[in-house]
GUSEFI-125496 format. One record per atom (N, C-alpha, C, O): residue in one letter; x, y, z. Coordinates in steps of 0.05 Angstrom, whole numbers, plus 5000, padded with zeros to 4 digits. Layout:
AXYZ;...
END
This chain:
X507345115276;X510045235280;X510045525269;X508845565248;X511045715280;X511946015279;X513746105259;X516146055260;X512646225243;X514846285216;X517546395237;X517346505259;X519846335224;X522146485239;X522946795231;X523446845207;X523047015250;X522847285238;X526447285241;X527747175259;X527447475215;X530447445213;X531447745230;X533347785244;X529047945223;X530248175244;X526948285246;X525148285229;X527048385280;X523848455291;X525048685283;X527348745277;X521948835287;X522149135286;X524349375301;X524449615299;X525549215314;X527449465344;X529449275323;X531449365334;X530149155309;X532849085304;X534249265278;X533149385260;X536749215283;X538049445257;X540149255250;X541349145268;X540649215222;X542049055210;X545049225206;X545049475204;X547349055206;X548549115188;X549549335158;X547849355140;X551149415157;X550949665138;X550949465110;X549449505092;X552549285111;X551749155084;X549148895076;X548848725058;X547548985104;X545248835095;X543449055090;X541749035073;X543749255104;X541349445106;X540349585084;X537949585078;X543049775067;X542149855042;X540649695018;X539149795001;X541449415020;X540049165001;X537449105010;X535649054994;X536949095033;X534449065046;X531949385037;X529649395027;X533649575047;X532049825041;X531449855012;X529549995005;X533049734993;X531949824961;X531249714961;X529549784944;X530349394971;X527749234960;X525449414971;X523249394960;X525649524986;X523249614995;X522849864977;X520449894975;X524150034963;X523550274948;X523150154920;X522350304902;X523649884914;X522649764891;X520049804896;X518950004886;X518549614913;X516749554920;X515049754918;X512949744903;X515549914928;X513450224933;X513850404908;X512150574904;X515750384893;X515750594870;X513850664850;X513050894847;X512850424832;X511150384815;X508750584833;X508550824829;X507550484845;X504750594861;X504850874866;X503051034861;X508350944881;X508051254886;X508751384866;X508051614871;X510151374838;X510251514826;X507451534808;X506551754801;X505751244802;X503651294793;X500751514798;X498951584783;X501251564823;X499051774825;X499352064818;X497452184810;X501452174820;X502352404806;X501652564780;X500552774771;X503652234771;X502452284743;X499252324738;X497752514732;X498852004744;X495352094744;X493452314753;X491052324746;X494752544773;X494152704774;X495253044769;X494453264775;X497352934759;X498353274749;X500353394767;X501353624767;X500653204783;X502353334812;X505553234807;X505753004797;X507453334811;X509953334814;X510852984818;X509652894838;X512552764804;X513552534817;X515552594829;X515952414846;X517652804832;X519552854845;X519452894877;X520452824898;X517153084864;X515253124908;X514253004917;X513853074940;X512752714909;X511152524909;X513452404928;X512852314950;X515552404920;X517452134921;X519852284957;X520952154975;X519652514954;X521252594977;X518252654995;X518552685019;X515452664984;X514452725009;X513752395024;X513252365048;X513752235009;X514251895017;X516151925038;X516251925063;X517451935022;X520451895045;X519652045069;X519051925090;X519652375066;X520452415099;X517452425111;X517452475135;X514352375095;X512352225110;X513051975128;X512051905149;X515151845113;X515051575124;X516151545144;X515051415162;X518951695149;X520051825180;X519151955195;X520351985217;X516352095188;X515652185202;X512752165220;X511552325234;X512351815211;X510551705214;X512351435233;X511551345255;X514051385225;X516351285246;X517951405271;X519451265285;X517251675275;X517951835299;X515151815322;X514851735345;X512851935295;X510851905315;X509251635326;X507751645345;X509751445313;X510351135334;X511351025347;X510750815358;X513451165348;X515851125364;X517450955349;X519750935359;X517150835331;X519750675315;X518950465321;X520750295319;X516750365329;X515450085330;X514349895310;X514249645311;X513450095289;X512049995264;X512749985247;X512950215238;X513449815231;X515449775197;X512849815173;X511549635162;X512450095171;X511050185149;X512050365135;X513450545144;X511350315109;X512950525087;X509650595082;X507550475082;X510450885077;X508451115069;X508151195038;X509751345026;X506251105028;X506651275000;X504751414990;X503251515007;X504251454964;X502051564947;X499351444951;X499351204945;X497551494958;X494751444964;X493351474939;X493251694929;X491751154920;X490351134898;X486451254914;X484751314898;X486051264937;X484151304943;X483851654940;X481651754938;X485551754940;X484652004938;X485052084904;X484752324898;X485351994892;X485452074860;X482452194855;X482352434849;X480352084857;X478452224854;X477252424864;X475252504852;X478452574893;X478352784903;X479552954888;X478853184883;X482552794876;X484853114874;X484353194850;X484753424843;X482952934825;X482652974802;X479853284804;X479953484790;X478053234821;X475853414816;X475453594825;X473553734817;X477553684853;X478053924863;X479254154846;X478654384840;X481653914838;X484054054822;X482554174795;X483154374783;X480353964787;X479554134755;X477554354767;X477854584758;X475954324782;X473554554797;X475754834807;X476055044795;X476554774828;X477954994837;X481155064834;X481955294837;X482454914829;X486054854823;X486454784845;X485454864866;X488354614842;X490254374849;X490654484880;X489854384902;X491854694875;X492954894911;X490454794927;X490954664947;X487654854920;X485054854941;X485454454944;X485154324965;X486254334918;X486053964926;X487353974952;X486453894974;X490654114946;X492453924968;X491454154998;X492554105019;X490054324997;X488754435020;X486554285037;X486254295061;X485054115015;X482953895021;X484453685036;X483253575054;X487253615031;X488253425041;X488853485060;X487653395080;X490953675065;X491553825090;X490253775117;X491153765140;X487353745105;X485053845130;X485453505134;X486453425155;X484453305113;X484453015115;X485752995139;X484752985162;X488252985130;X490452945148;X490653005177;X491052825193;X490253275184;X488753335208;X486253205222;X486253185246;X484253115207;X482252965206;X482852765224;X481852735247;X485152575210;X485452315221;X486752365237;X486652155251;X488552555251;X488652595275;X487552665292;X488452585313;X485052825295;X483152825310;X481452495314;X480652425336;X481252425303;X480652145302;X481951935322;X480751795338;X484151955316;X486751845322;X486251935366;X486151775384;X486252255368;X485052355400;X483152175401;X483751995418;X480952145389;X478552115403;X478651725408;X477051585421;X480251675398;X480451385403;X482751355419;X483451125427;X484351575427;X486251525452;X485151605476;X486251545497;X482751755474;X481451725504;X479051555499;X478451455520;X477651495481;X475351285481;X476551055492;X475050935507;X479750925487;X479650615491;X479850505457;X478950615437;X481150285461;X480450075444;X479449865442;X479349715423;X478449845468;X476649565464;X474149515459;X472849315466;X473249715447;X471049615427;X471949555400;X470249515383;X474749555392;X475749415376;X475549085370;X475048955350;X476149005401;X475448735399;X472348605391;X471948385381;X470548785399;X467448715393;X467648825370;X468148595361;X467848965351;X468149005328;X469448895303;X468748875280;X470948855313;X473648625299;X474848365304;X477148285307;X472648255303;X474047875307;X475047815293;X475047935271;X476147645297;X478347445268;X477347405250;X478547405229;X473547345251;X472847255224;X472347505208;X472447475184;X471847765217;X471948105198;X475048155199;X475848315181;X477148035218;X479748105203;X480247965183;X480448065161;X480447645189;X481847445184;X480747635138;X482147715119;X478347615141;X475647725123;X478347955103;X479647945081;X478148075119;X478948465108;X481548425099;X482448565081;X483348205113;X485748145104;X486148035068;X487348135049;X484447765070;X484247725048;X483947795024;X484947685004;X481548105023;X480548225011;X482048535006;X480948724996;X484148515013;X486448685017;X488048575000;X488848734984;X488748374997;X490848234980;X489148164946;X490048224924;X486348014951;X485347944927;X484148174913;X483048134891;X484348504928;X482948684915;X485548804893;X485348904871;X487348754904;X490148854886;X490248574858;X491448634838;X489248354859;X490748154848;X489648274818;X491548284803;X486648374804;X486648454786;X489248674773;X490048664749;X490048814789;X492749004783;X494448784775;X495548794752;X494948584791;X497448444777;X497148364759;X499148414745;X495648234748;X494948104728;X494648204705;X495248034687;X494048394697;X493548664691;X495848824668;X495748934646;X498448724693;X500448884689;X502348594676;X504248604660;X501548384687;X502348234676;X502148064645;X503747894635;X500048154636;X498447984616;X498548154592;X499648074572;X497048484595;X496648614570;X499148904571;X500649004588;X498648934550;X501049214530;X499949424533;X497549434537;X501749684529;X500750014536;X498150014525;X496450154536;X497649854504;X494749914488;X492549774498;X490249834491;X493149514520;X490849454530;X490349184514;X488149084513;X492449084502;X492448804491;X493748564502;X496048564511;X492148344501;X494148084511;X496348084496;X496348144472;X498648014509;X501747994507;X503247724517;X504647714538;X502747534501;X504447274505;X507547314513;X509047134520;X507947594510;X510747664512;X510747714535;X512347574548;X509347864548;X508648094571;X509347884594;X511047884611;X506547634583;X505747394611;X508347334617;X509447414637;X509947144593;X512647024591;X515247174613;X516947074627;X514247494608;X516047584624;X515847494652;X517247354666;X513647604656;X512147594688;X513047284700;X514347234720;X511947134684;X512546834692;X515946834700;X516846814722;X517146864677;X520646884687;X520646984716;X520846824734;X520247324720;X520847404745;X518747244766;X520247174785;X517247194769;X516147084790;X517446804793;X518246724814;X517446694775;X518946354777;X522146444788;X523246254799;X523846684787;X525746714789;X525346814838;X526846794858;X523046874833;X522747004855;X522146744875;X523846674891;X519846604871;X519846384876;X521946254881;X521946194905;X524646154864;X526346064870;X527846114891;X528645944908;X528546404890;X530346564915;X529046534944;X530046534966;X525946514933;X524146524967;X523446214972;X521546164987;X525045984961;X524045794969;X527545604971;X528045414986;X529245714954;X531145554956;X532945654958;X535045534954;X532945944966;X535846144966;X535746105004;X533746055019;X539546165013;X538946105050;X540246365051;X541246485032;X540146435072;X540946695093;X540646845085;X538346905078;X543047055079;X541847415065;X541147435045;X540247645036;X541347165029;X540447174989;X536647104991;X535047204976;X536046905014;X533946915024;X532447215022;X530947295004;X533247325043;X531947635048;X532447825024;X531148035025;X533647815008;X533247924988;X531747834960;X532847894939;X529647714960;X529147454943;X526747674929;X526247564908;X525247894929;X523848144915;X525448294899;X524748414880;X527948274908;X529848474894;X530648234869;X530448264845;X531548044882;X532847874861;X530547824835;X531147854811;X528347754842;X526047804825;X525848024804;X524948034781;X526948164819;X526148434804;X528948514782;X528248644762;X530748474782;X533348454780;X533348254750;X534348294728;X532248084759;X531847744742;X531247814721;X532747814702;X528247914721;X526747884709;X526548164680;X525848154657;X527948424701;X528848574684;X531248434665;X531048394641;X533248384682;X535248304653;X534248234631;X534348364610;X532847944637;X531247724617;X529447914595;X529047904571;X528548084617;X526548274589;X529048394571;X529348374547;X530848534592;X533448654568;X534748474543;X535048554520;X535248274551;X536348054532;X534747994513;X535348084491;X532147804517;X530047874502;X529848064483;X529747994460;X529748394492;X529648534466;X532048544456;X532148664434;X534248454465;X537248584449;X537148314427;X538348344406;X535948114430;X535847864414;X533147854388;X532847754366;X531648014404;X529347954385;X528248284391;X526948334412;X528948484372;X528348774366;X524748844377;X523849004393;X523248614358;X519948704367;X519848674397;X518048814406;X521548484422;X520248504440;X521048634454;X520048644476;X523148784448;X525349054471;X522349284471;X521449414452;X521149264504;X519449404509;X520049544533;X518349644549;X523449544536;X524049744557;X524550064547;X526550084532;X523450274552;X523250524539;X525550654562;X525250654587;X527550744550;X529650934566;X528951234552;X530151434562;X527951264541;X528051494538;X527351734564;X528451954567;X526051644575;X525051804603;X527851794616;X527851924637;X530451684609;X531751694627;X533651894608;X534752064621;X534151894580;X535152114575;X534452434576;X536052624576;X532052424577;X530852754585;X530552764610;X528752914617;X531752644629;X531252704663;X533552834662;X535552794647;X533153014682;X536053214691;X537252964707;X536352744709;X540453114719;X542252824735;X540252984763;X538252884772;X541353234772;X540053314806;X538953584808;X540153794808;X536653534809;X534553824810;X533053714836;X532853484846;X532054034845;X529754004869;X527453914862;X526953924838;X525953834875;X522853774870;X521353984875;X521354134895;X519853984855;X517354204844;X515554184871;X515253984884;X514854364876;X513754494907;X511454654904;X511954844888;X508754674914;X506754734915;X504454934933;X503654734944;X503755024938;X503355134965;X500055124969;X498655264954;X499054994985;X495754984997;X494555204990;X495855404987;X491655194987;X490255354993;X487155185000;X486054974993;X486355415020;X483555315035;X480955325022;X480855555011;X478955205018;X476155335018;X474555135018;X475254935005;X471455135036;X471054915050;X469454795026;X469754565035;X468354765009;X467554504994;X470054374995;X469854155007;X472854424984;X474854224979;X475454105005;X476753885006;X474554245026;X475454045055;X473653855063;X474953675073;X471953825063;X469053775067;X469253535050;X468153335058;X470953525019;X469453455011;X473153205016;X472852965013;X474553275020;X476553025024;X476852885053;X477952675061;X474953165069;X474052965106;X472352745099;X472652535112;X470252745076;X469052505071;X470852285055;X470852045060;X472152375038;X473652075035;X475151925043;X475551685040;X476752185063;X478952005086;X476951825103;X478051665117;X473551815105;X472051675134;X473451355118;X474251155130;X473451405084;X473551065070;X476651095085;X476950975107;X478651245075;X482051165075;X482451105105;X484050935111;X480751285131;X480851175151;X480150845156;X481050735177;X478750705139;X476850415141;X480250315127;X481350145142;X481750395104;X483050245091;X486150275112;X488050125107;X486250435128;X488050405148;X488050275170;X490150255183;X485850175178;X484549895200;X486049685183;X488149575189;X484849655165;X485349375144;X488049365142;X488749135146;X490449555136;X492849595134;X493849475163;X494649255167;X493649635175;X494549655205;X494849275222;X496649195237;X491949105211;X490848905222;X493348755200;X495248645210;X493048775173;X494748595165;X497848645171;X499348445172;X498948905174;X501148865189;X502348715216;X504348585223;X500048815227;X499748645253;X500448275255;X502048135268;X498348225235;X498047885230;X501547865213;X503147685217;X501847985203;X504847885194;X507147855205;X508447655203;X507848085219;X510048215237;X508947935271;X510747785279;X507447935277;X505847755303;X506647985326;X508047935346;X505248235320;X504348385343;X502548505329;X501948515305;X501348645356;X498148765361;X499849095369;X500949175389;X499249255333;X499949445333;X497849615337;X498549845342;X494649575337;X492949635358;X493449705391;X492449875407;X495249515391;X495149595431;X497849755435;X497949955449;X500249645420;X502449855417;X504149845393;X504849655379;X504650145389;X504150345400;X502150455401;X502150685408;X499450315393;X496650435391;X495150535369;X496250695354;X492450445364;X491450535335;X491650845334;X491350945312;X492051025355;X491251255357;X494551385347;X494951595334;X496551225355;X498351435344;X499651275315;X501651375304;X498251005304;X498850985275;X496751125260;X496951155236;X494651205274;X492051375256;X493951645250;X494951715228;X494151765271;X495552075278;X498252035256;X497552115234;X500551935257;X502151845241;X501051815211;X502151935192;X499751715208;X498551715175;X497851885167;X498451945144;X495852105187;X494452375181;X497252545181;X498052585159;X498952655205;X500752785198;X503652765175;X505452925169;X503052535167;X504952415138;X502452615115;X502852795099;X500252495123;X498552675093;X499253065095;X500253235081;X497953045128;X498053405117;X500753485108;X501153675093;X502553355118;X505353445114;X505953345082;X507653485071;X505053195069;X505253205032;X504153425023;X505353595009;X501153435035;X500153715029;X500953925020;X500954024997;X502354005053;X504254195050;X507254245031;X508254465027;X507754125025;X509654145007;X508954054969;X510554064951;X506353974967;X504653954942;X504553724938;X503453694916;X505353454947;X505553144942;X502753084947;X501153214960;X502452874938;X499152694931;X498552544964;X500752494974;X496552464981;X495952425006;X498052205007;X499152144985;X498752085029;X499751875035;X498451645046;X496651685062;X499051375042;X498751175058;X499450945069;X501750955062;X499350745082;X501450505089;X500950365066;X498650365057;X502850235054;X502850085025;X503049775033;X504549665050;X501349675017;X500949385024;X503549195008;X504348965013;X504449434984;X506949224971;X509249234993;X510949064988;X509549315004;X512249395030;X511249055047;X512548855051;X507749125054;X507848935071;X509048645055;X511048515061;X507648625039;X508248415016;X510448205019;X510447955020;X513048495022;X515248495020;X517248355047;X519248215047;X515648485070;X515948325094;X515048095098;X515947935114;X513048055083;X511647785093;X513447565083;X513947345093;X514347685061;X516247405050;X519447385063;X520547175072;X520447615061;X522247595073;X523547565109;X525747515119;X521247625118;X521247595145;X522747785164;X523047755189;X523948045144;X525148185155;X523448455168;X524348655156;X521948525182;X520648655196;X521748985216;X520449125233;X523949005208;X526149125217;X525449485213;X525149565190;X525249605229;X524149905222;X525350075217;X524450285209;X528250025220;X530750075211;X530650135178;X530750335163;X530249795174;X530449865144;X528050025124;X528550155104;X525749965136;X523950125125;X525150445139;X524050585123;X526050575151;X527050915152;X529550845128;X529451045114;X531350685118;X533850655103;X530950705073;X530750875055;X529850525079;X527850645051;X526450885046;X524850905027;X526751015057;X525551255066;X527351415061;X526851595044;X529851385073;X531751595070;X531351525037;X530451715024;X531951325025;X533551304998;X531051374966;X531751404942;X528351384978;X526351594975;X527251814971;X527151874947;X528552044990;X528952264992;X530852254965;X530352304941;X532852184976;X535652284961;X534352154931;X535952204914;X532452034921;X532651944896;X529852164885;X529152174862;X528652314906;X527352544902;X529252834879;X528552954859;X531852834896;X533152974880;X535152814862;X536152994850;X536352574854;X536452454825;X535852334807;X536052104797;X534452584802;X532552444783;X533352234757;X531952044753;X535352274742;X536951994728;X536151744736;X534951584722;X536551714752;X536951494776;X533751354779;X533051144769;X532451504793;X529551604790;X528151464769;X526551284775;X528651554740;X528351444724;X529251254711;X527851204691;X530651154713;X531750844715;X529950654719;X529050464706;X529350784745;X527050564756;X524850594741;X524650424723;X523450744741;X521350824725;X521050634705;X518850554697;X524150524693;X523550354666;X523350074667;X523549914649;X522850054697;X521249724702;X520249664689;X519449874680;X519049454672;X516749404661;X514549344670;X514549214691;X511749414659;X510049214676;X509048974678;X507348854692;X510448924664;X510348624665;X511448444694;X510248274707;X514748574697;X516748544715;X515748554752;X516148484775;X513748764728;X511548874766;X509248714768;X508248684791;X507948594746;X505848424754;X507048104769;X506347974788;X508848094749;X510447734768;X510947834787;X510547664804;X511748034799;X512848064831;X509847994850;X509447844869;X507648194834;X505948284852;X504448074856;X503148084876;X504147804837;X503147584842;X504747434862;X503447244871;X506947454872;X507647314904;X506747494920;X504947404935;X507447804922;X506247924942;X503247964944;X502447894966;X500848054926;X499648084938;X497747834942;X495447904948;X498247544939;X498147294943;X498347274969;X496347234984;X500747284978;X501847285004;X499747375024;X498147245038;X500347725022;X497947815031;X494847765044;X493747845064;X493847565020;X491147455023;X492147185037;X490547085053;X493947095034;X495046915048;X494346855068;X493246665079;X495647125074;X495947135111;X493447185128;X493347125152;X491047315113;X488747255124;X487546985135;X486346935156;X488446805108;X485946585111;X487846485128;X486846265135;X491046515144;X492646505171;X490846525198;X490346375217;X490146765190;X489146955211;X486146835221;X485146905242;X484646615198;X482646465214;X483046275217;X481546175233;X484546135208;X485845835215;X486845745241;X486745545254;X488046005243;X490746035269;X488146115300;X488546035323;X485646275290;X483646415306;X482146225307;X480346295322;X481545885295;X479845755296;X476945885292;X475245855309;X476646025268;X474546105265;X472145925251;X472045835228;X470245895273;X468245595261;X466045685245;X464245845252;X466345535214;X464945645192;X462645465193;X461045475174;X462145255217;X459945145220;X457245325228;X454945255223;X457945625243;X456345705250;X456345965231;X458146115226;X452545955219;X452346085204;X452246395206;X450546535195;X453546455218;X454046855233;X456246875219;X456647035201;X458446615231;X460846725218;X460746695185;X461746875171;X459846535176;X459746505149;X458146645128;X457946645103;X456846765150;X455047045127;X457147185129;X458447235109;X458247315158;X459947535154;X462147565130;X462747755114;X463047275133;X465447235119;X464547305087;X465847445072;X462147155081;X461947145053;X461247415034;X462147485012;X458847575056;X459047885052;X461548015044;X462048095021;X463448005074;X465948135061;X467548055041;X468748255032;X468047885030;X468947705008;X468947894981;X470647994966;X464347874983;X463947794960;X463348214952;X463648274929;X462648384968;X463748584960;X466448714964;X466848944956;X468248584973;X470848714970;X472048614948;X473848744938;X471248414941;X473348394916;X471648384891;X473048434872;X468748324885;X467048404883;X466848704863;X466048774841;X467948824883;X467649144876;X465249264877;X464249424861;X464149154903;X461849324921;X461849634918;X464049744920;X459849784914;X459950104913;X458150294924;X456150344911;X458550404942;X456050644958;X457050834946;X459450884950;X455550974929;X456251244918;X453651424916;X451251374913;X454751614920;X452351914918;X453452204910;X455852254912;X451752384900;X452752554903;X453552764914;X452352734935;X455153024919;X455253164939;X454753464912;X456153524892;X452553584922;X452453804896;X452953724869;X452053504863;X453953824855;X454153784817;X456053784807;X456653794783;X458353764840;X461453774827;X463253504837;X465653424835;X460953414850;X463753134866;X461153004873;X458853084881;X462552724867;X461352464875;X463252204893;X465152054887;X461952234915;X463252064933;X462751804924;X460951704910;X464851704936;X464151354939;X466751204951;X469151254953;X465050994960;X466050884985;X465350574968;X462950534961;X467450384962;X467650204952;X469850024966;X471450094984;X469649814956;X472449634952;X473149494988;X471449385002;X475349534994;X476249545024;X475349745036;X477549855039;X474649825040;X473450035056;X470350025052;X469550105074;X468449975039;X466149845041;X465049595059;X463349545076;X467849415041;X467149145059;X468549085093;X468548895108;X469749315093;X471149285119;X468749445137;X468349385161;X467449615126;X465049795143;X462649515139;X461749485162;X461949415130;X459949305127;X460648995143;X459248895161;X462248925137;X462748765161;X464048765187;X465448595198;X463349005195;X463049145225;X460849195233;X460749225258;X458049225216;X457049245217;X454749015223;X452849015240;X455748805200;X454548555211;X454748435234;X453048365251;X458148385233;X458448365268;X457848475297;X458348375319;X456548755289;X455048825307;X452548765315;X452048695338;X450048815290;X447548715293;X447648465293;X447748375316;X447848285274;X447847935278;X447547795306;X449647775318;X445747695317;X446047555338;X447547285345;X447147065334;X449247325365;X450347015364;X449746755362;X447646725374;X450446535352;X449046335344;X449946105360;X452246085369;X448545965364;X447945635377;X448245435361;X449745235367;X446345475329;X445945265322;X447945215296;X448545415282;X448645035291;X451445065273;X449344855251;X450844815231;X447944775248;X446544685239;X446344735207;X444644625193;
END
């Protein structure tokens, strides 16, 4: 039986479903996009409006077919960190710039090549594969965030939290009906904060919500703005890491696909969600925000709720922008805990891997025959694993190509050479 979808992608809800729907989704994505910023020195204010109108503008150029939220890209941190200390920051987001362009050229050459060497490339058992390994490569993060303290210590407090919000999430996604249903991430998130609030207002040592970030934020300022600059080691040297972020946007794309139950491959086409991703990056670029990418907590977020609606992912987008310039507000969020974010992220990126081992179940993929079962176990066991091709490029940058994007190249690769099998033996 067919999960029931509550709104497809062409559908637009209601004004008082839609704003509730769209902040679960800017929950979802916050933590991740404001985290790279920081981690790299770059503006969270610009981070957060170049999300937003990347994300609309990655929704124009699909035509409004695809329910993806755009955010901060963790794969390029090690570009922007070593550009930015070698040459300054301006030549990183110039490196990106070009990325971005990159994957649009990419994006051409696979709208006149065809896509059907996708299908010889990509069977169910390298999707069903890349899916899983998409979801179980994130599950160390949750856990992570769920278990230990700023210092890197187990926190019986921390778990306790996590457990609350996820058992609270759980509840809403298994026993809540109609619109309290579809909001069952938010309610999680909502839950599980209070419980941490109460908690410390009851017992002083465990109040580990920090507001202070929210008293030194201005109420409404612009976001800090940046301007490119070119020079070809820094391009050169982020066209090679987009070849991995291009591998981790197949894997994105395929698990959207398996969730939503269309083949966003054939429409609106890998070539204009490639193009769409690249022109979301150069366009951060340009305005100084960190690369962009489709975020797997958004998908997460659909998968459970079943709301698939592209509507509300642009309502998240818009509410991105405008929380670009309040910053108060802004920071509010900010004072999630991580704890609050690890119980969430254990339904979503669960789910996630979920929906893979869907995706061979549903594909009857037969593990009797030993082709499919090397493939599978390859990709598995370096993607989550934490498989690594690394080298150097000169004395100032070191590539590498790990994780999903390793095991998604390498089991394309198997599935190419490997000869088909007979004997299941």
């Amino acid at each position: 039986m067919k999960d029931k979808t509550i709104l497809g992608p062409s559908d637009r809800p209601s004004l008082a479903r839609w704003i509730p729907l769209s902040i679960q989704h800017v929950f979802a994505m916050f933590g991740a996009t404001v985290l790279v910023p920081i981690l790299t020195g770059l503006s969270v204010s610009t981070a957060l409006f170049t999300a937003g109108t990347g994300t609309l503008l990655y929704i124009l150029i699909t035509g409004a077919k695809v329910p993806a939220f755009l955010g901060s890209s963790f794969a390029f941190i090690p570009a922007l960190t070593a550009i930015g200390s070698a040459y300054g920051m301006e030549y990183a987001l110039g490196g990106a710039f070009c990325a971005g362009i990159f994957y649009a050229i990419v994006g051409l050459i696979i709208k006149f090549a065809g896509t059907g060497w996708l299908d010889r490339a990509l069977p169910p058992v390298v999707i069903g594969s890349v899916i899983i390994v998409i979801g179980l490569n994130l599950a160390p993060t949750a856990m992570s965030n769920a278990m230990y303290d700023a210092s890197g210590n187990y926190s019986l407090v921390y778990f306790s939290i996590a457990l609350v919000t996820l058992a609270i999430a759980i509840v809403a996604t298994i026993f809540f009906k109609g619109f309290f249903n579809t909001l069952s991430i938010l309610i999680g998130l909502v839950g599980g904060y209070l419980f941490t609030l109460v908690m410390g207002f009851f017992v002083p040592a465990y109040d580990i919500i920090d507001f202070s970030v929210v008293s030194e934020a201005t109420w409404i300022g612009f976001p800090t703005f940046a301007i490119p600059k070119f020079s070809l080691v820094p391009i050169v040297t982020f066209i090679i890491v987009s070849l991995a972020t291009i591998c981790e946007h197949l894997g994105d794309t395929l698990v959207t696909s398996k969730v939503v139950g269309k083949d966003f491959y054939k429409d609106p086409g890998l070539h204009r969600t490639l193009t769409g991703d690249g022109f979301a990056t150069a366009w951060a670029a340009l305005w100084g925000g960190p690369p962009n990418t489709t975020y797997g907590e958004n998908i997460g977020v659909m998968a459970i709720t079943k709301v698939y609606s592209v509507w509300v992912i642009g309502g998240a987008a818009v509410i991105a922008v405008i929380l670009s310039f309040f910053h108060k507000f802004g920071a509010i969020i900010q004072t999630i805990p991580g704890p609050v974010l690890g119980g969430i992220s254990m339904l979503l990126y669960g789910l996630i891997a979920s929906s893979g081992l869907r995706t061979i179940v549903e594909s009857g993929v037969d593990y009797k025959d030993k082709r499919n079962l090397t493939i599978s176990s390859v990709i598995l066991v370096i993607g989550i694993g934490g498989g690594m091709l690394q080298f150097s490029i000169g004395s100032e940058f070191t590539f590498s190509l790990g994780g999903v994007a390793l095991a998604t190249v390498v089991g394309i690769l198997l599935n190419l050479v490997l000869p088909k099998t007979v004997d299941h033996e």
